[in-house]
FIGUZA-546919 format. One line per field, with one value per residue (C-alpha): residue number from 1; residue in one letter; chain; z, y, x. Coordinates in nm, 4 decimals, padded with zeros to 6 digits, m for minus. Layout:
// residues N
resi [NUM / ...]
resn [A / ...]
chain [A / ...]
Z [Z / ...]
Y [Y / ...]
X [X / ...]
***
This chain:
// residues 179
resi [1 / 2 / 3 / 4 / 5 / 6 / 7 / 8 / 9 / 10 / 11 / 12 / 13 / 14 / 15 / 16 / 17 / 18 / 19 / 20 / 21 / 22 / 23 / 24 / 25 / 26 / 27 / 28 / 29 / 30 / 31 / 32 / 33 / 34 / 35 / 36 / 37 / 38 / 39 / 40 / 41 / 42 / 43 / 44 / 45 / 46 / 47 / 48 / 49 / 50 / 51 / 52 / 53 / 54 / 55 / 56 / 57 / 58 / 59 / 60 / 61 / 62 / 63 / 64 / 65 / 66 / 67 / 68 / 69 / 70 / 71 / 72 / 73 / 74 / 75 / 76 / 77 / 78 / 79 / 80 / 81 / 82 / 83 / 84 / 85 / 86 / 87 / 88 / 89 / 90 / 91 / 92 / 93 / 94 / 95 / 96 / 97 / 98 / 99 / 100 / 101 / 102 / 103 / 104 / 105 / 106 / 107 / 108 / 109 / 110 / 111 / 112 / 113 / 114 / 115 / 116 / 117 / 118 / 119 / 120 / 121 / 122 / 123 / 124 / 125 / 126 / 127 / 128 / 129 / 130 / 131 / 132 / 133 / 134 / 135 / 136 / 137 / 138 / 139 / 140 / 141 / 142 / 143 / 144 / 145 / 146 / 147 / 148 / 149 / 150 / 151 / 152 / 153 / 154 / 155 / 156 / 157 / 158 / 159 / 160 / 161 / 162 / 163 / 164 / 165 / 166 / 167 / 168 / 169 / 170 / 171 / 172 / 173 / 174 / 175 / 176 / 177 / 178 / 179]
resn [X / X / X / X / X / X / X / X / X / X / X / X / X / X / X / X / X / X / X / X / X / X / X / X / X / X / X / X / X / X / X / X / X / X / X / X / X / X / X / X / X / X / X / X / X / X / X / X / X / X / X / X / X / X / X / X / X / X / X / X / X / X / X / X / X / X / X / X / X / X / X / X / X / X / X / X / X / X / X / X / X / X / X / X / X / X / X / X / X / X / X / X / X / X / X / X / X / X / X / X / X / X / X / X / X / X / X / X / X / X / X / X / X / X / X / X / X / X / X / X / X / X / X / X / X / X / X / X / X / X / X / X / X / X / X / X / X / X / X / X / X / X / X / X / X / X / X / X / X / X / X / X / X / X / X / X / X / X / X / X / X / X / X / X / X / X / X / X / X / X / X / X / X / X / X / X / X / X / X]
chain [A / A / A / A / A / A / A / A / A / A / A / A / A / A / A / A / A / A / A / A / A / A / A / A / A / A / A / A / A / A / A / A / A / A / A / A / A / A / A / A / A / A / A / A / A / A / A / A / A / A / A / A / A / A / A / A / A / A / A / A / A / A / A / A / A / A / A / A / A / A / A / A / A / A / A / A / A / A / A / A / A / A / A / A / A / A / A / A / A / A / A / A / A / A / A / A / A / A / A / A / A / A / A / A / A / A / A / A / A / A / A / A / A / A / A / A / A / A / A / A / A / A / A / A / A / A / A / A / A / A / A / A / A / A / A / A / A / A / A / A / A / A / A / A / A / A / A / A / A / A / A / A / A / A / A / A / A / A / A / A / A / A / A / A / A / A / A / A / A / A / A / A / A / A / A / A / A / A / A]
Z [00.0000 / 00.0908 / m00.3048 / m00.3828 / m00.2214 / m00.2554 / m00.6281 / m00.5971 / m00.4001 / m00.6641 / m00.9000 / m00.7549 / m00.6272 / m00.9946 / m01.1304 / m00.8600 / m00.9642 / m01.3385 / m01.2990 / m01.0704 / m01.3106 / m01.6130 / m01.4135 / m01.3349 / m01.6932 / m01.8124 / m01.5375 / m01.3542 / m01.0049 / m01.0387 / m00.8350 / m00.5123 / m00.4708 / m00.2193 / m00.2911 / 00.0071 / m00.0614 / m00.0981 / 00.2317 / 00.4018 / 00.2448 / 00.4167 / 00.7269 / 00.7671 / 00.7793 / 01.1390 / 00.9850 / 00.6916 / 00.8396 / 01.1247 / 00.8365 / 00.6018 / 00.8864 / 00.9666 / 00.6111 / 00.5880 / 00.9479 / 00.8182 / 00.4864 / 00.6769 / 00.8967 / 00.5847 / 00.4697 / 00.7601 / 00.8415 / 00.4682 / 00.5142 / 00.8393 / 00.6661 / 00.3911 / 00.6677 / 00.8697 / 00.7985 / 00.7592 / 00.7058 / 01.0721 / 01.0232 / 01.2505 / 01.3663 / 01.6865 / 01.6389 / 01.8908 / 01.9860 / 02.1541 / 02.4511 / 02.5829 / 02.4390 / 02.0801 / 01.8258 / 01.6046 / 01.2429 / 00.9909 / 00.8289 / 00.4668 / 00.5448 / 00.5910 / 00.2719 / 00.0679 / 00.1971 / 00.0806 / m00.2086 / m00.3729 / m00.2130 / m00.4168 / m00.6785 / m00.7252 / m00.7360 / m01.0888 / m01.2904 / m01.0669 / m01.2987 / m01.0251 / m00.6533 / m00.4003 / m00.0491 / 00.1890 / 00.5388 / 00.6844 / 01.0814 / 01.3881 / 01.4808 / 01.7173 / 01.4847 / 01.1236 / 00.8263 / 00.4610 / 00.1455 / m00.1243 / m00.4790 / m00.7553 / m01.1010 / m01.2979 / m01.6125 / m01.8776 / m01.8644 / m01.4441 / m01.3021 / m01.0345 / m00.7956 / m00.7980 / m00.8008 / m00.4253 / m00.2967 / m00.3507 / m00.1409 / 00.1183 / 00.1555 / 00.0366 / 00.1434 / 00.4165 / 00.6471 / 00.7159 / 00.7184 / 01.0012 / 01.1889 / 01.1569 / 01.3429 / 01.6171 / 01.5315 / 01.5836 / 01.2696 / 00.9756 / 00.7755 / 00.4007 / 00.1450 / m00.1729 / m00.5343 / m00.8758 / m01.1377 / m01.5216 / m01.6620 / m01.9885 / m02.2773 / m02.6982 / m02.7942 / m02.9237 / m03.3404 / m03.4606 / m03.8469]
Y [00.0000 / 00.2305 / 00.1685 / 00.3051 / 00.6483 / 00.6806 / 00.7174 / 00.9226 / 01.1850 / 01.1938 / 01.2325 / 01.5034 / 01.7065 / 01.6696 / 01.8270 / 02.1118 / 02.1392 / 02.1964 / 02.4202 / 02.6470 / 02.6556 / 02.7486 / 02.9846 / 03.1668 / 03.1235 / 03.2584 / 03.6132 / 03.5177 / 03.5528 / 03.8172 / 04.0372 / 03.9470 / 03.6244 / 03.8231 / 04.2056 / 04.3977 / 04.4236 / 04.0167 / 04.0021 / 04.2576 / 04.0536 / 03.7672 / 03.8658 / 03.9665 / 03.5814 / 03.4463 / 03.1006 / 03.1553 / 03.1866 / 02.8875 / 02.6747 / 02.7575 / 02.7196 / 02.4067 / 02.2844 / 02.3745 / 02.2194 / 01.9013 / 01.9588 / 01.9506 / 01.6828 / 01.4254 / 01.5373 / 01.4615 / 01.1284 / 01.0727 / 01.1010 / 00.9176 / 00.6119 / 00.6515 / 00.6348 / 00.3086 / 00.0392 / m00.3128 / m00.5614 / m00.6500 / m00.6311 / m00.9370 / m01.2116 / m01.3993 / m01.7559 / m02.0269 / m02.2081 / m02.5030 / m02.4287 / m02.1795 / m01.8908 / m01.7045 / m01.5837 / m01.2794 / m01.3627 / m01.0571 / m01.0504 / m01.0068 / m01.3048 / m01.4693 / m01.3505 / m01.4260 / m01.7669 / m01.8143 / m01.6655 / m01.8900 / m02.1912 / m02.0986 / m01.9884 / m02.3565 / m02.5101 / m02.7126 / m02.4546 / m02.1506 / m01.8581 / m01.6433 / m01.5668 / m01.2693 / m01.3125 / m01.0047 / m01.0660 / m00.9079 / m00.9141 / m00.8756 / m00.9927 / m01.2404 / m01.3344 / m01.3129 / m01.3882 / m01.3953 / m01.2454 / m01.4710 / m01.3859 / m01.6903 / m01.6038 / m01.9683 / m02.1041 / m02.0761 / m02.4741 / m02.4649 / m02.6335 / m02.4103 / m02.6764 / m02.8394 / m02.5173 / m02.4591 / m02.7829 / m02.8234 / m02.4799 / m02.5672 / m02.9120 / m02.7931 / m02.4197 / m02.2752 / m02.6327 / m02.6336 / m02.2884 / m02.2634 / m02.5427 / m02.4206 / m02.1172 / m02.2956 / m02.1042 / m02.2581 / m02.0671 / m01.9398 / m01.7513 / m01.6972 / m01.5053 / m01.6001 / m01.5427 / m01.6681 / m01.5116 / m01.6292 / m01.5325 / m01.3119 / m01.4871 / m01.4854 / m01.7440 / m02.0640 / m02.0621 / m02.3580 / m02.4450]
X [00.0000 / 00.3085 / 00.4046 / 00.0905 / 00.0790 / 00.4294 / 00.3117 / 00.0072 / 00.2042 / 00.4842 / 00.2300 / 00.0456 / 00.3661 / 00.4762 / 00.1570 / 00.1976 / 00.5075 / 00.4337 / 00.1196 / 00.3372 / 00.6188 / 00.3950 / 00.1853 / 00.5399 / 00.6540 / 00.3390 / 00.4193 / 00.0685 / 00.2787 / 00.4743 / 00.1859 / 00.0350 / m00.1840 / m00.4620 / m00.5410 / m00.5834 / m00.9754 / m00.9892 / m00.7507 / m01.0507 / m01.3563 / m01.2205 / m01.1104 / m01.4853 / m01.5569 / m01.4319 / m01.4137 / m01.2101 / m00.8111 / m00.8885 / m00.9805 / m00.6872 / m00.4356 / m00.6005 / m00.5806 / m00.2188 / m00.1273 / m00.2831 / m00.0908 / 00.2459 / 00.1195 / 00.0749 / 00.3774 / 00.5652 / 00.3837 / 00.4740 / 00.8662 / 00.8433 / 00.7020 / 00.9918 / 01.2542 / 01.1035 / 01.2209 / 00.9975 / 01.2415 / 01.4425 / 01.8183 / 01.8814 / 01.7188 / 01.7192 / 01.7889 / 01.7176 / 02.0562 / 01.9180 / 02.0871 / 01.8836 / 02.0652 / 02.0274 / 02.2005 / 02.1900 / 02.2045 / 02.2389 / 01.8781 / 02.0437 / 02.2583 / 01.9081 / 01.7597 / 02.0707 / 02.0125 / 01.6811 / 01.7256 / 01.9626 / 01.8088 / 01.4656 / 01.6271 / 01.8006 / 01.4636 / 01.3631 / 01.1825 / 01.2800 / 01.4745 / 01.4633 / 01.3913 / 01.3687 / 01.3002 / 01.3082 / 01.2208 / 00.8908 / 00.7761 / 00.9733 / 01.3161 / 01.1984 / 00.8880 / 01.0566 / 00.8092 / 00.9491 / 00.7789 / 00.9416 / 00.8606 / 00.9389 / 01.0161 / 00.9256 / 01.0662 / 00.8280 / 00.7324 / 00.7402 / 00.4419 / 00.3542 / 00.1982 / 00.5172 / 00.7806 / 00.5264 / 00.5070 / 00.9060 / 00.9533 / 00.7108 / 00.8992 / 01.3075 / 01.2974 / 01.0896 / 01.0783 / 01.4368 / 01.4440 / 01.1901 / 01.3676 / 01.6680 / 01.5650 / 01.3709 / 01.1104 / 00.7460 / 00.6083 / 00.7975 / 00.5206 / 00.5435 / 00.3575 / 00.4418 / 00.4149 / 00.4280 / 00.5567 / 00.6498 / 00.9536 / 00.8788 / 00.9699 / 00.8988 / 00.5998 / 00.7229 / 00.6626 / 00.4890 / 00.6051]
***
């Protein structure tokens, strides 16, 4: 969801943006935005500056809500791993994802494979994306990641639950020509 109003504000800062540069190209702002007889008219109205500062406060608000969500990070940089012994260990969480990576990516009909980490550090979930061959059987390329991938993984960890979102992707690729 982040993706998605990450590009709505670009979008919309980049059409401010643009109808503020052509309105100064075009010399509409070289004079003042409010005359002094609009600034009177509306001071008449006891509602009208509460509700632009309000409107702007809220403006600046989003905006800093905004870059706060740019700068968090969702992916945990270690995680906590069970040694059996009652203590724990901090592995590096892109060790962790390398890991993954190249196991499901070394899967029979797997071209490709990402898997960043989601969750906590103590409660790590993956998101693992699988880019398939073009004659894959996805069934198959799934049950082989449950079984080869994510089982071990989870064990590994000592982890009681290892959850995954994943998904299936083809790899792009010219249609076969029939002669």
């Amino acid at each position: 969801m982040l993706r998605a109003v990450n590009r709505v504000l670009v979008g919309l800062a980049g059409l401010m943006l643009l109808a503020l540069g052509t309105a100064v190209l075009a010399g509409r702002l070289h004079g003042v935005l409010l005359s002094t007889a609009t600034r009177h008219k509306w001071r008449a109205h006891g509602w009208w500056w509460p509700t632009v500062i309000a409107v702007l406060s809220a403006l600046v608000l989003l905006a800093l809500w905004w870059l706060l969500a740019q700068l968090h990070r969702r992916r945990p940089r270690e995680v906590a791993v069970d040694c059996g012994d009652g203590g724990t260990v901090a592995v590096r969480g892109r060790a962790l994802e390398a890991v993954l990576e190249a196991e499901a990516g070394a899967l029979d009909g797997v071209d490709r494979a990402r898997a960043p980490l989601t969750g906590r550090r103590t409660a790590p979930g993956v998101r693992i994306t699988l880019i398939l061959t073009p004659h894959a059987t996805p069934a198959a390329a799934l049950h082989r990641l449950q079984e080869e991938v994510l089982a071990p993984a989870r064990t590994s960890m000592g982890l009681p639950a290892f959850p995954a979102e994943i998904r299936l992707r083809t790899v792009r690729h010219r249609a076969e020509r029939v002669e």
